[in-house]
N, C-alpha and C positions, 0 to 999 in steps of 0.2 A: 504494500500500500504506500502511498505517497501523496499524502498531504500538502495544501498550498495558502500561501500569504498576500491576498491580495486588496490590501486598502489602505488601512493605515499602520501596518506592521512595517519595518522599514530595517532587519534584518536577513542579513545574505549568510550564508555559512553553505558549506560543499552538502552536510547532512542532515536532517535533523529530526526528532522523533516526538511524537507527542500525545500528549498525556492528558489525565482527566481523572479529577476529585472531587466528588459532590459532596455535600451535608457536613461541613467544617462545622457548621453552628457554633462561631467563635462569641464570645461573652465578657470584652472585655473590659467592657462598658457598664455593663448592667449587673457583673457579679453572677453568671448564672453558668453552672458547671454541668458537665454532661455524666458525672461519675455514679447519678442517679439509675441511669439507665443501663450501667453493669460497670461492672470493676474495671473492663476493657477498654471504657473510654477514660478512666483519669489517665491525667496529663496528656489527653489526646494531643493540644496543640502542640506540646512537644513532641511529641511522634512524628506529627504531619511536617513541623519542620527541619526533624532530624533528616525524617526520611525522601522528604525531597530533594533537600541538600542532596544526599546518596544517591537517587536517582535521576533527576533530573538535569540537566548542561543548561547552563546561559544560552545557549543558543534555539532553545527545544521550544516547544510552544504548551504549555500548558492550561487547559482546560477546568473551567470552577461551573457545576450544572446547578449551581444554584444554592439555597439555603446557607447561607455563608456565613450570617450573624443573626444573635437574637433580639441586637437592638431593636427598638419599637421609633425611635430617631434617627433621622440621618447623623447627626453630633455624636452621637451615640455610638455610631458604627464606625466610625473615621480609626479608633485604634485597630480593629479588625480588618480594616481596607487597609489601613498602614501593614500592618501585618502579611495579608496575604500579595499586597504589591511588590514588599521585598522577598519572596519566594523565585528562585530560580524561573528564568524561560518567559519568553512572554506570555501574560495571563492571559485569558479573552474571559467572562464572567456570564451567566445570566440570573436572574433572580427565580426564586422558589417561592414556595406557600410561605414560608416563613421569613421571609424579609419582606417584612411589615416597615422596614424603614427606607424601602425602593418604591419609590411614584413607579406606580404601574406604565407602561411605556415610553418608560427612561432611558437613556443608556447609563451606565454608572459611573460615569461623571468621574473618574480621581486619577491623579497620577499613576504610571505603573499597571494599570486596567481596562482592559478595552472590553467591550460589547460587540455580539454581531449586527450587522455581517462584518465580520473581516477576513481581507485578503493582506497576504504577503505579496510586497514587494514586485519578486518575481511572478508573480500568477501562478505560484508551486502550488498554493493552500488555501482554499478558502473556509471561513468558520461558519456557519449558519447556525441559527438557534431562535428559543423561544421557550418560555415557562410549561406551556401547553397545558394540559384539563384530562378531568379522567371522562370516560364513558358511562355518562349518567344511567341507575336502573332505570326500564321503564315504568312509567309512574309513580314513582319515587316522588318526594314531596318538591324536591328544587330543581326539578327535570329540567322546566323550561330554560332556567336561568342557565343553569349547570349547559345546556347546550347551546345556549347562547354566546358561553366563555368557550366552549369546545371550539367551536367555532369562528371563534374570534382570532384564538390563539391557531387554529390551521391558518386565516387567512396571513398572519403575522409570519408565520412560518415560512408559507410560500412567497411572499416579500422578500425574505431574508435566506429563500431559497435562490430568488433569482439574482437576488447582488453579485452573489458569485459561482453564476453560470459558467462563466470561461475561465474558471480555476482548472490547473491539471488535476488536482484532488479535490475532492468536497466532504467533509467532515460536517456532523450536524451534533448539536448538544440540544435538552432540553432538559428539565426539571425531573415533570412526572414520569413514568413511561411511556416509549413514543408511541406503542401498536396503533391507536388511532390514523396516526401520519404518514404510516405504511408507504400505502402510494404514493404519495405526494414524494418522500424523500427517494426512494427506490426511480419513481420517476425521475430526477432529479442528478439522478447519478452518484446518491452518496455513498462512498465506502463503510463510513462506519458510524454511529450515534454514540454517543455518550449522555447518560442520565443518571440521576441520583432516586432520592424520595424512599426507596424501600430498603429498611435496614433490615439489622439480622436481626431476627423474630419475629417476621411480621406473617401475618397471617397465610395459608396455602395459597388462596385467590392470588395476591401480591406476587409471593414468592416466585409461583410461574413465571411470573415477567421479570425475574429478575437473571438477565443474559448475564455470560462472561463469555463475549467472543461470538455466541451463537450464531448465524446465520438465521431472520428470521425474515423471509418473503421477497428472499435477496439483499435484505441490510443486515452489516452486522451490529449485534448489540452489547452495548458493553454497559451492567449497574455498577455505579463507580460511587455510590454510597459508603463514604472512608472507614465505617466499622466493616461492612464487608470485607475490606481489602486490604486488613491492617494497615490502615492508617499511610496508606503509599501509596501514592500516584501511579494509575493502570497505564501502561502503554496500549495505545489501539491502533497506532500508525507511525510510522516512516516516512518521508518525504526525501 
């Protein structure tokens, strides 16, 4: 696979390979710790930044699918962006259900972090993404709504699918799981997805959708949710 850069990323290197970590849910603002949710996550963020360090090259492009921080403010979040901007590799970011402190179609705004679409440089790489929505039950109480966001977020998608049509690679990230988007990326030419949202323990329904690698309808799928993956940036592609 081979990944490409084409917008506002503006390095060159011969190689580069790149990566993707979702559900940081960094706290460093607001005092709120993950160690709740099993012994595995204390001191996550030093996990995450030991082991990026280790895997990750200045030169790489790394991938955040969202849920990043628990601030409920943008002030709030600024040590968590600071944070995850000095992380190896250029970042590209998009928000989750739980960044409550991201104006819903933003880009994120900070030094050191870029939003899709982006393209390298050379037109090696393009990044496409979108938070995206589950598939509401039928008749379910917030159907409508719920597919009105479904919806909203494909049209968003495909937006951000066609900025970088003439990438040699097409990488796409999104929050929830993509199965919804199926075609639309598959269409679209993407080699691989990257998303977060389902950790380890979540329910059998979930868990299905949670790829490493898979092949699913011709994309592959990678849940880059960081407790899954101890805490270390998934490689999904080369460029």
């Amino acid at each position: 696979m081979t990944p490409s850069d084409a917008g506002t990323g503006t390095v060159r290197t011969a190689s580069r390979r790149v990566w993707a970590l979702a559900d940081t849910h960094l706290g460093a603002a607001v005092g709120k710790t993950m160690d709740r949710f099993g012994e595995h996550w204390r001191n996550h963020k030093e996990k995450i930044l030991a082991n990026s360090w280790r895997v990750v090259a200045e030169g790489d492009v790394l991938l955040l699918p969202g849920d990043l921080s628990w601030a409920m403010r943008r002030e709030e979040a600024l040590p968590d962006l600071g944070f995850l901007a000095a992380l190896p590799g250029t970042k590209i970011a998009i928000k989750g259900n739980h960044d409550y402190w991201w104006a819903s179609g933003k880009k994120i705004d900070y030094p050191g972090l870029s939003s899709p679409p982006f393209l390298l440089e050379d037109g090696a790489l393009g990044v496409a993404g979108t938070r995206g929505w589950f598939v509401p039950a039928a008749g379910s109480e917030n159907e409508a709504a719920d597919r009105k966001i479904l919806e909203r977020e494909r049209e968003r998608l495909r937006a951000s699918l066609a900025a970088v049509a003439g990438c040699r690679v097409r990488v796409a990230m999104t929050h929830y799981p993509p199965h919804p988007y199926l075609a639309e990326l598959r269409a679209a030419g993407v080699s691989a997805v990257a998303y977060g949202h389902i950790h380890t323990g979540s329910p059998p329904e979930a868990e299905r959708q949670a790829h490493d690698g898979d092949e699913v309808d011709g994309v592959r799928l990678f849940c880059v949710a960081c407790d899954r993956i101890a805490f270390t940036p998934r490689l999904i592609g080369e460029i």
